[in-house]
N, C-alpha and C positions, 0 to 999 in steps of 0.2 A: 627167487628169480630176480632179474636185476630190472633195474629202474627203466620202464619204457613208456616215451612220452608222444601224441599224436602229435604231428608237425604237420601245419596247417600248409604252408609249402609243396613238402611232399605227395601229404594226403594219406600219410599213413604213420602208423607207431616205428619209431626207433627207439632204441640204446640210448642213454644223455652220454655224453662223452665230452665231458668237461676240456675248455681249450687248456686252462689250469687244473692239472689233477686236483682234485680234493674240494673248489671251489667254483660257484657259478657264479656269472655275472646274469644279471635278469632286469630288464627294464620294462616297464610299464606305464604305460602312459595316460595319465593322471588328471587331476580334473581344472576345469576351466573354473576360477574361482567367483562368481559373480551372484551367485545365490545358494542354497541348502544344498547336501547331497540329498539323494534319493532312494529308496533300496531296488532300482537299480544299478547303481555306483557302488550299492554295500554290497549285492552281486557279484559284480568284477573284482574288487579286492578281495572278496571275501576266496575267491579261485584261490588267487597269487597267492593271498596270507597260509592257506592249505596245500600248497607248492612251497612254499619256505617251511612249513613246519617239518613237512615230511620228509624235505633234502636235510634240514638242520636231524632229521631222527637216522637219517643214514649215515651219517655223520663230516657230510659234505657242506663246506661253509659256503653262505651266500652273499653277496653283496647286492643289494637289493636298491634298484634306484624308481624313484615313482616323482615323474616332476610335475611343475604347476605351471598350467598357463595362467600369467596374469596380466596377459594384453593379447584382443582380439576384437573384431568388432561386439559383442557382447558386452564387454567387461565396458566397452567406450559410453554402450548404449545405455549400459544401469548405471554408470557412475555417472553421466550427464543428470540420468534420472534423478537420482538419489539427490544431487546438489553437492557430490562429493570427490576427491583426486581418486583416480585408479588404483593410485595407491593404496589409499584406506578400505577404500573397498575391496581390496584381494587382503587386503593383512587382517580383517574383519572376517571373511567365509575362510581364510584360514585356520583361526581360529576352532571358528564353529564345526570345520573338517573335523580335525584332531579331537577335537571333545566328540564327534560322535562316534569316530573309528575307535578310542580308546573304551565307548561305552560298548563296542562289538565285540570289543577283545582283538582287534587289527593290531600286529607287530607294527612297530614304527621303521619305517624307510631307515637303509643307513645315507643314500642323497638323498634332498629330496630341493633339487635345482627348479629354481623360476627362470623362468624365460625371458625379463628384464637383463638378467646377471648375467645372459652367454649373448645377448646380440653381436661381439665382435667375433666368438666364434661364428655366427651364423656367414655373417658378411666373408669370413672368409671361403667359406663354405658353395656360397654363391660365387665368389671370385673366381674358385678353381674349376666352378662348373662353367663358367662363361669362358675362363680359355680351351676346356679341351671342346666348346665348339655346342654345348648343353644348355648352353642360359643364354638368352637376349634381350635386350632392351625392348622395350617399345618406342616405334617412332611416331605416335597417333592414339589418340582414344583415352590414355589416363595419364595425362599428365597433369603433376598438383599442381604446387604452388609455387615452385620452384620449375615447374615448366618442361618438366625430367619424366621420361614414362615409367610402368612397372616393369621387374624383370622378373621374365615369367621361363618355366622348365620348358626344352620340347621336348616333347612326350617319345615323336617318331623317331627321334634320334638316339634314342636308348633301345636297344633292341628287344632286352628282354621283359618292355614295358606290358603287365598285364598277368606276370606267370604266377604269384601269387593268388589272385582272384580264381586264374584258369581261365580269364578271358584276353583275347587275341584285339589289336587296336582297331581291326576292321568294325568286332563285336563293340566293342566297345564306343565307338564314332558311331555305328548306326543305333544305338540308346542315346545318344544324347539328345535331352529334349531344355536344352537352355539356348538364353536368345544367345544372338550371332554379337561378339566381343570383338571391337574393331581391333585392339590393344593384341590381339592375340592371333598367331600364323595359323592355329590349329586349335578346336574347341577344346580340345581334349587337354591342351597345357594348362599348365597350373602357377601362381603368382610365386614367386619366391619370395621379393623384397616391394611392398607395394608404397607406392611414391606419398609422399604427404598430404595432407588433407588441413584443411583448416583447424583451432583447436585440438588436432589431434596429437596422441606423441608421437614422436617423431627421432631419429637418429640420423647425424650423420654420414654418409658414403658417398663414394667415387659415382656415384648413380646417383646421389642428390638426396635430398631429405625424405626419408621414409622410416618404414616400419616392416617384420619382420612378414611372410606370411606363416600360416599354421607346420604346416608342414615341415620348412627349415627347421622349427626351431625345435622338436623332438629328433631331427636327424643332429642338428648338434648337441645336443645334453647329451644323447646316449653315448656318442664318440667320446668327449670330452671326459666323461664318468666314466667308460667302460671299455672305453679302445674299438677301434675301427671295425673289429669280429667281433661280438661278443657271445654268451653263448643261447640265453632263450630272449625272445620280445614278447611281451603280453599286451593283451589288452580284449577291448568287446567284438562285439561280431561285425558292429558296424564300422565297425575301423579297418577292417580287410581293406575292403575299397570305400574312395580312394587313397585316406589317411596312409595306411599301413603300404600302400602300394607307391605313392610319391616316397614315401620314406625310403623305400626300395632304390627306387630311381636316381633320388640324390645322394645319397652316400655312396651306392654302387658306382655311380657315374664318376662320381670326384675321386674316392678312392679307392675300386679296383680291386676291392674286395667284398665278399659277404659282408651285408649287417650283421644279421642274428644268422645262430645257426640252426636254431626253433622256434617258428612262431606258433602261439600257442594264442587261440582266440576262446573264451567264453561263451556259452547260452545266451541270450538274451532272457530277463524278467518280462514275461508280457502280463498285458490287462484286458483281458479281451483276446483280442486279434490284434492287440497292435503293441509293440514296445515299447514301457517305461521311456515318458522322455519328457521333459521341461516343456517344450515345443507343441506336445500333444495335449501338452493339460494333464494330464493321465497319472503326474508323480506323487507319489508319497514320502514326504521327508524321513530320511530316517529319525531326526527326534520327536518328529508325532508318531512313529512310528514307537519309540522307546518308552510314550507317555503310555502307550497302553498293552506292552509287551515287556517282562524281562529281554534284556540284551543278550543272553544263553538262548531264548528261547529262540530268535530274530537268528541267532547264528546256528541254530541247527537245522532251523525253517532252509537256511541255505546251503548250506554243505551234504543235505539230504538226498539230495539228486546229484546225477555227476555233474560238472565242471561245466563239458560241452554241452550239454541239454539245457531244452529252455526251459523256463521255470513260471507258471500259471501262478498270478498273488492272486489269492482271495482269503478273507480271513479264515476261510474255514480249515485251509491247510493248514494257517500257521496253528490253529486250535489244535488240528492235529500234529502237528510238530509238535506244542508245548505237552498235549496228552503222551506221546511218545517219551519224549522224555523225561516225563514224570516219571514215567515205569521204568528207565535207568536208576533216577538217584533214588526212588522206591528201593530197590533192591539193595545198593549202598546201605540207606537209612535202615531197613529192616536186619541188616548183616550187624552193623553198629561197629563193622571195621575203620580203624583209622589209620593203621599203617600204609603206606606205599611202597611196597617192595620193587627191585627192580625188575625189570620186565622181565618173561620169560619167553622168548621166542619160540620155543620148543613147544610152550603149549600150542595145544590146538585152536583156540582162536581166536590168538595173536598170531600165528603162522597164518591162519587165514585174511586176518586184519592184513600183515605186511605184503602178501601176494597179490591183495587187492589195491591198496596203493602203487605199488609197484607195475600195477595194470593201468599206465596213464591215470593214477591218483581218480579210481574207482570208488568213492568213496562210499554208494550206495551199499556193493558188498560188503568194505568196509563197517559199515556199521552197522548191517544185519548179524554179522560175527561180533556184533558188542552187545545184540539182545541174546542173542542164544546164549550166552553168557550169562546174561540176568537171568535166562532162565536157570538155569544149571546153577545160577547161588541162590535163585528163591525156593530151588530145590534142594541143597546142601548146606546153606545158613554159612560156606564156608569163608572165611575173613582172607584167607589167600586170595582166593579168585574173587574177587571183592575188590582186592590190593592192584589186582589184575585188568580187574573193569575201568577201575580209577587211572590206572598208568595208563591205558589204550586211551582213555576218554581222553586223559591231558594233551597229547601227543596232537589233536584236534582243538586244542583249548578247551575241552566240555570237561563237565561233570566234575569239577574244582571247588566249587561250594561248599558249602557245608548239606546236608541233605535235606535235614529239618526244614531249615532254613530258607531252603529253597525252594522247597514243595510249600512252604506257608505264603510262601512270597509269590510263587510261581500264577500268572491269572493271566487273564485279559484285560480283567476293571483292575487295578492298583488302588484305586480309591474306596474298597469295601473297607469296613471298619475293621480290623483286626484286633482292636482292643475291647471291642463288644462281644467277638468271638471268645476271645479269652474271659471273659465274664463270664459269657455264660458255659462255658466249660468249669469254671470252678463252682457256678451254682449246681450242675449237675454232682459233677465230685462233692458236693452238699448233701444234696441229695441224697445221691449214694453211700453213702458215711452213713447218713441216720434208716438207713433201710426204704430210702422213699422212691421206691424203682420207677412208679406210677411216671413222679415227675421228673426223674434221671430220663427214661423213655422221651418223655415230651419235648426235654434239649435238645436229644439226639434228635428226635425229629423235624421241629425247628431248622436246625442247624442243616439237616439234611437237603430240606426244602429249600433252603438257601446256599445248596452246590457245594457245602461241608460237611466233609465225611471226618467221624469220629474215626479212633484208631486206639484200641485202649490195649497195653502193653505192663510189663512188669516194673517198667520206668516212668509209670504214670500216660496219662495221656496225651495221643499229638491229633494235629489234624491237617487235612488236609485240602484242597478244592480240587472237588469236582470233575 
């Protein structure tokens, strides 16, 4: 079946229909850099990075853009904090970005544009909204320092303001519940270019010294990067409205065509009842996150559920993610296949694997046809389908390890002794050499008691946890 994806737009699955045969443009819209990611940050990529694997397996190239804001009131408010330039403190959580995506196994962006580098596309962006009649000055209420107000979007003058939400500008005006903005015709408009402020940065323009707002500046990267259509937009649930929907507005407005031709939105990770967020208190960094989870383990936790669903953290899931896929590289490990053959599509459940990606990138099916699989080699010991488990797993980034190796490794605590275990593993094999079963028994139980399971084989013995 062919590749069909939900278009939040729409509201329903289509066909992808590349504007360039063979090639998607995809942008996604990326993090504000001013402290840790969180998993739920590792959430949203974690979609996209499982959208690029499986268009790169159909054999459709992708150009993959994921940019940075690194100027917003945030980034102003921690780097005042810190005692340090905006600067350093975005090239610092940059850093720390890259090291934890790369410990998720996250492909790396082919852009991956700051919002510093396009201010002049923004300004221009603004310019052509303000002739055809879209962007205006403020004459009162925000002007800096230069004496110059904000220029802000009207909302009422784009008609098809609201169609991605699915809400109408009437619904929309009667929710607003913020104070009354002298600066502004209409509550509902939104800041394009906001005027200067003291200490703050600032750029030149025909409007006077200012700074970018949020909004513009994802409508210019993605143009800039990917041309005035492109073909999908990503990102979280909470960026439908009204992130995703001013995005609309301004490119639409200026140039008279579709942005994206599918917007595809994420689950939300919640904690409780409430959404992963900075704001909430309620985040978990991804690398405390890493301190006490394999990175395999963190990325199967996520890819478990489909895309669009939200996703309940508590650890006890991830427990049972990590236990789940033990029982994958189990079956590898106990096969003791090392070949990777090339896929067979024809078998049975890789053909259900591919029907199920191909169903808006189903992944839970998906990887219910990668256990019945385990099952069927812990029943046939056979090293093809083995070759088999291992190619589907790759195709997801899983199950690439070594299997030993990863079931020794594979825990909660990272800090058990492993080198104590292996002691007494060879006291037992002591043991056992001189006929002393009494005290071979006692390791193993031991060992037991402490969430390691013995596993004795013709290759000597492995173990495992728990």
């Amino acid at each position: 079946m062919p590749l069909e994806i939900y278009n939040t737009l729409s509201r329903s699955k289509q066909p992808l229909r590349p504007i360039e045969p063979g090639r998607v443009g995809l942008y996604v819209c990326g993090m504000t850099v001013y402290d840790y990611c969180h998993l739920g940050h590792a959430r949203l990529f974690m979609a996209f990075d499982m959208v690029q694997r499986w268009l790169h397996t159909l054999g459709i190239g992708v150009t993959y853009v994921r940019n940075i804001t690194d100027i917003d009131d945030k980034m102003i408010k921690r780097a005042a904090e810190n005692g340090e330039t905006i600067g350093a403190l975005a090239d610092r959580f940059i850093g720390y970005m890259h090291e934890d995506f790369a410990a998720l196994g996250l492909l790396v962006p082919d852009s991956e544009p700051r919002a510093t580098h396009y201010v002049p596309q923004m300004l221009d962006l603004i310019d052509l909204l303000q002739q055809k009649g879209l962007a205006y000055q403020a004459d009162d209420g925000s002007a800096g320092e230069t004496g110059q107000g904000d220029v802000n979007f009207a909302v009422r003058k784009f008609l098809n303001y609201g169609k991605l939400s699915g809400k109408s500008i009437d619904e929309l005006r009667a929710g607003e519940r913020v104070a009354i903005d002298r600066s502004k015709r209409d509550p509902l408009d939104f800041v394009l270019w906001k005027s200067a402020k003291p200490a703050e940065p600032q750029w030149p323009s025909h409007w006077g010294l200012g700074r970018p707002g949020w909004a513009i500046e994802c409508s210019a990267m993605a143009s800039e990067t990917l041309g005035k259509t492109f073909d999908i937009h990503g990102g979280g649930p909470d960026l439908v409205f009204p992130h995703h929907e001013n995005e609309i507005a301004q490119s639409e407005g200026a140039n008279g065509v579709p942005l994206a031709n599918v917007w595809m939105h994420c689950g939300a990770l919640r904690v409780g009842d409430e959404k992963m967020s900075k704001s909430l208190g309620n985040s978990w960094t991804i690398r405390d996150a890493l301190k006490k989870y394999d990175g395999e383990v963190l990325r199967f936790f996520l890819l478990r559920p489909h895309y669009r669903s939200q996703i309940a953290l508590t650890e006890s899931l991830i427990e049972e993610a990590r236990i789940a896929l033990n029982r994958l590289y189990t079956a590898l490990r106990d096969t003791g296949a090392e070949d990777r053959p090339p896929l067979d599509w024809n078998e049975s459940h890789a053909r259900r694997f591919s029907d199920a990606m191909n169903d808006d990138f189903n992944t839970p099916v998906a990887l219910a046809a990668l256990f019945d699989l385990a099952t069927e080699i812990n029943r046939s010991r056979s090293p093809q389908l083995a070759g088999q488990l291992r190619a589907l797993g790759g195709i997801l980034n899983l199950l690439q390890q070594d299997p030993t190796t990863f079931l020794r490794r594979s825990s909660s605590d990272h800090d058990s002794d492993t080198t104590g275990i292996e002691l007494l593993i060879s006291v037992r094999a002591t043991a056992k050499k001189e006929k002393n079963y009494e005290e071979a028994d006692r390791v193993r139980k031991a060992l037991l008691d402490k969430g390691i399971v013995l596993e004795d084989g013709a290759g000597g013995t492995t173990w495992r946890r728990r």
